[in-house]
C-alpha positions as CSV (number, residue, x, y, z in Angstrom):
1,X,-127.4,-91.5,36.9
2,X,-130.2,-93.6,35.8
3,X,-132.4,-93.1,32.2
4,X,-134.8,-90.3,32.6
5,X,-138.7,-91.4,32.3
6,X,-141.5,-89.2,31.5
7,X,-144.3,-90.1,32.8
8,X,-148.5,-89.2,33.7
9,X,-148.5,-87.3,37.5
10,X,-149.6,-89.6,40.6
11,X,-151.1,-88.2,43.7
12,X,-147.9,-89.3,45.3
13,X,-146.0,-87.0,43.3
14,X,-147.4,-83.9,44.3
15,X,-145.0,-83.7,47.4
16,X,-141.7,-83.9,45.2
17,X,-143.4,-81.6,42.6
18,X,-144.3,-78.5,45.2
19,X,-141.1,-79.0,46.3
20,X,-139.3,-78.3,42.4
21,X,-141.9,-75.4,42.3
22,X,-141.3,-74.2,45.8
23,X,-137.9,-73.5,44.3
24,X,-138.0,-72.5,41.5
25,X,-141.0,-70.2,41.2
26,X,-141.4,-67.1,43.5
27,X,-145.2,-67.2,43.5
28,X,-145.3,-71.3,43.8
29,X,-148.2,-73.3,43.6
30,X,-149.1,-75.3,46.8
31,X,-149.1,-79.0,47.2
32,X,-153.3,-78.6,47.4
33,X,-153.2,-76.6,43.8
34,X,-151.4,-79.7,42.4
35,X,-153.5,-81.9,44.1
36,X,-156.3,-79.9,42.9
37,X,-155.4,-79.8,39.5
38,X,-154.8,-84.3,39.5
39,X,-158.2,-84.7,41.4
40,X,-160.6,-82.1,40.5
41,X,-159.9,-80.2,37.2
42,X,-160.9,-82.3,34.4
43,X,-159.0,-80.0,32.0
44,X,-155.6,-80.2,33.5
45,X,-152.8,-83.1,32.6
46,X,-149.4,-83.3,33.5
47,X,-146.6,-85.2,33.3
48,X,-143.2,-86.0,35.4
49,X,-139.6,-86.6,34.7
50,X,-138.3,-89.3,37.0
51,X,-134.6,-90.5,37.4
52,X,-133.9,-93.6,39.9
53,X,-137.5,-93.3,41.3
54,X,-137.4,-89.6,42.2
55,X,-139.4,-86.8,40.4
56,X,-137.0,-84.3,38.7
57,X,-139.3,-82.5,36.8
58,X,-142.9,-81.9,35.5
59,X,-144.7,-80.2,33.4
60,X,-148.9,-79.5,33.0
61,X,-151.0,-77.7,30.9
62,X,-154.9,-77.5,30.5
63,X,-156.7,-78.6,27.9
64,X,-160.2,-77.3,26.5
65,X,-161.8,-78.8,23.0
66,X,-158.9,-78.0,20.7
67,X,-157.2,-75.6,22.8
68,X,-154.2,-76.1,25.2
69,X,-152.2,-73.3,27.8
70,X,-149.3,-74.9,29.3
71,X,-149.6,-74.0,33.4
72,X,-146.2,-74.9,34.8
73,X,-142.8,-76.4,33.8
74,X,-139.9,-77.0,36.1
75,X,-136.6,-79.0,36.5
76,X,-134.4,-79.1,40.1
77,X,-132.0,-77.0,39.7
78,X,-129.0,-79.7,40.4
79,X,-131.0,-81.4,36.9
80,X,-131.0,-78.5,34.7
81,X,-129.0,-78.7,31.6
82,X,-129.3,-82.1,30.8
83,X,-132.1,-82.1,28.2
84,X,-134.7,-83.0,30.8
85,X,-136.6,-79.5,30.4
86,X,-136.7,-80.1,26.6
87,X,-138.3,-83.4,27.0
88,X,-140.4,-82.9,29.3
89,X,-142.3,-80.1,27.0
90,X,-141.5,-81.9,23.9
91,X,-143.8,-84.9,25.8
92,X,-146.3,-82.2,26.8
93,X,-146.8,-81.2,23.5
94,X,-147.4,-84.6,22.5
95,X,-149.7,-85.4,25.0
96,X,-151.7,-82.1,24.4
97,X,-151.7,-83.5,20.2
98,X,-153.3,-86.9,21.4
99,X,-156.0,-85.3,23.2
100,X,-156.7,-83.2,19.8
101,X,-155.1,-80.0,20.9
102,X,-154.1,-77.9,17.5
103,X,-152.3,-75.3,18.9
104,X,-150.3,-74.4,22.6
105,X,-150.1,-71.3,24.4
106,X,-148.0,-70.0,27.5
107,X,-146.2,-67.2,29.1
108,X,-142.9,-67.0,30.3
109,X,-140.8,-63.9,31.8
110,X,-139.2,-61.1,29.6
111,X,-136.0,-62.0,31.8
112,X,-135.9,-66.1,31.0
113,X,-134.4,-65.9,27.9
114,X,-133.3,-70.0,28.5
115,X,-136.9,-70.7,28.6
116,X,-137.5,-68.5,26.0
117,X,-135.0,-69.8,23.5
118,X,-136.0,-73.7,24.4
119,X,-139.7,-72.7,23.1
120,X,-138.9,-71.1,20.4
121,X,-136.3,-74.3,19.4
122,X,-139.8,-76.5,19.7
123,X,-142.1,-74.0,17.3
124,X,-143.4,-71.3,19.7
125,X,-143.7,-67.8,18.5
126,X,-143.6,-64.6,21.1
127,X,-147.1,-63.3,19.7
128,X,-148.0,-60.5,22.3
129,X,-146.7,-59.5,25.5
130,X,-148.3,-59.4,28.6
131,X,-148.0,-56.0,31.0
132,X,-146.9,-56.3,34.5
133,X,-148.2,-60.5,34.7
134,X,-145.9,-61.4,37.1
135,X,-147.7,-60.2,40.6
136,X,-144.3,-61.2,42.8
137,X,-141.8,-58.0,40.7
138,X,-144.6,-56.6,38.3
139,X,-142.0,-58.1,35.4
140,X,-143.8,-58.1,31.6
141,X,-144.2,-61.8,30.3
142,X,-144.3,-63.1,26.5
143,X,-147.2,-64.6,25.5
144,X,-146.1,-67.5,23.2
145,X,-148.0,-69.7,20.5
146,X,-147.2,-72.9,19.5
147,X,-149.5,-73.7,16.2
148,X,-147.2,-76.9,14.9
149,X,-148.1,-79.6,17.1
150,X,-146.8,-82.8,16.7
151,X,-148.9,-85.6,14.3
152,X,-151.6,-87.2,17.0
153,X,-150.8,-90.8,18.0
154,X,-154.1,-92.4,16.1
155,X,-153.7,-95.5,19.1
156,X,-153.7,-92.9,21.8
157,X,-156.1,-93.6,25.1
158,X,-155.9,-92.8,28.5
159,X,-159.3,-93.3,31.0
160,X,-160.4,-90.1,30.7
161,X,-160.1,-90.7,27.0
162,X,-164.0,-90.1,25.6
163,X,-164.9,-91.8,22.1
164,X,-168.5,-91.7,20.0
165,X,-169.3,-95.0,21.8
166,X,-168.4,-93.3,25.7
167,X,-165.5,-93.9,27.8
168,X,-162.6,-96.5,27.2
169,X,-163.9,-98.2,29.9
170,X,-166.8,-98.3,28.6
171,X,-165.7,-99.8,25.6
């Protein structure tokens, strides 16, 4: 096994990224709502964990002004257990903080207690619950809050990145 990198989501890993979803999610997202989300949602980011050149993870959230829901995070199943989850969202939230995000939402199932207990490890609180979200069982979800981001990286750009003067490229 090779280090884990996280890094920004490519076009070209959308196929290895529907498949993680495919099997982990009952409802999954198709390869065209990733694509969608890289190519035409300005709001979304995400991010992948890759070991020896293959995707093992990802995680994505979007982001509006100082606000931030986290849409999706997965690890293959054969990678679970190895921290890769943790870092992943850990990342995420990192990300979210450089682009001015103060605070985090997301829902997870009543039943994933793992997921639940790796959020709340990273500063989420359960702050409501959610009747019957899950359209593929009816199954409740936890609406969680996380309102102690990390510290913003003050050198932080990416292209999209907009400043007083315009664009990075721009500058």
């Amino acid at each position: 096994m090779g280090d884990v990198v996280i890094r920004r989501m490519r076009p070209e890993d959308v196929r290895a990224v529907a498949a993680i979803e495919a099997r982990t999610f009952a409802r999954p997202w198709s390869e065209e709502s990733f694509r969608h989300e890289l190519e035409r949602n300005v709001a979304a980011r995400y991010l992948v964990a890759e070991e020896d050149g293959n995707v093992i993870g990802y995680a994505g959230a979007w982001i509006i002004l100082d606000e931030s829901h986290i849409t999706n995070i997965a690890v293959a199943e054969e990678q679970r257990g190895r921290g890769t989850g943790r870092r992943l969202t850990e990342q995420l939230l990192q990300y979210l903080s450089n682009l001015g995000a103060c605070y985090a939402t997301l829902e997870v199932r009543v039943s994933n207690l793992r997921a639940q207990n790796l959020y709340k490890s990273l500063g989420f609180l359960n702050v409501g619950k959610r009747k019957r979200y899950y359209e593929d069982n009816g199954e409740d979800a936890y609406l969680m809050v996380c309102d102690h981001m990390p510290p913003a990286d003050p050198d932080f750009t990416e292209e999209e990145t907009i400043t007083e003067t315009g664009t990075k490229e721009e500058l």
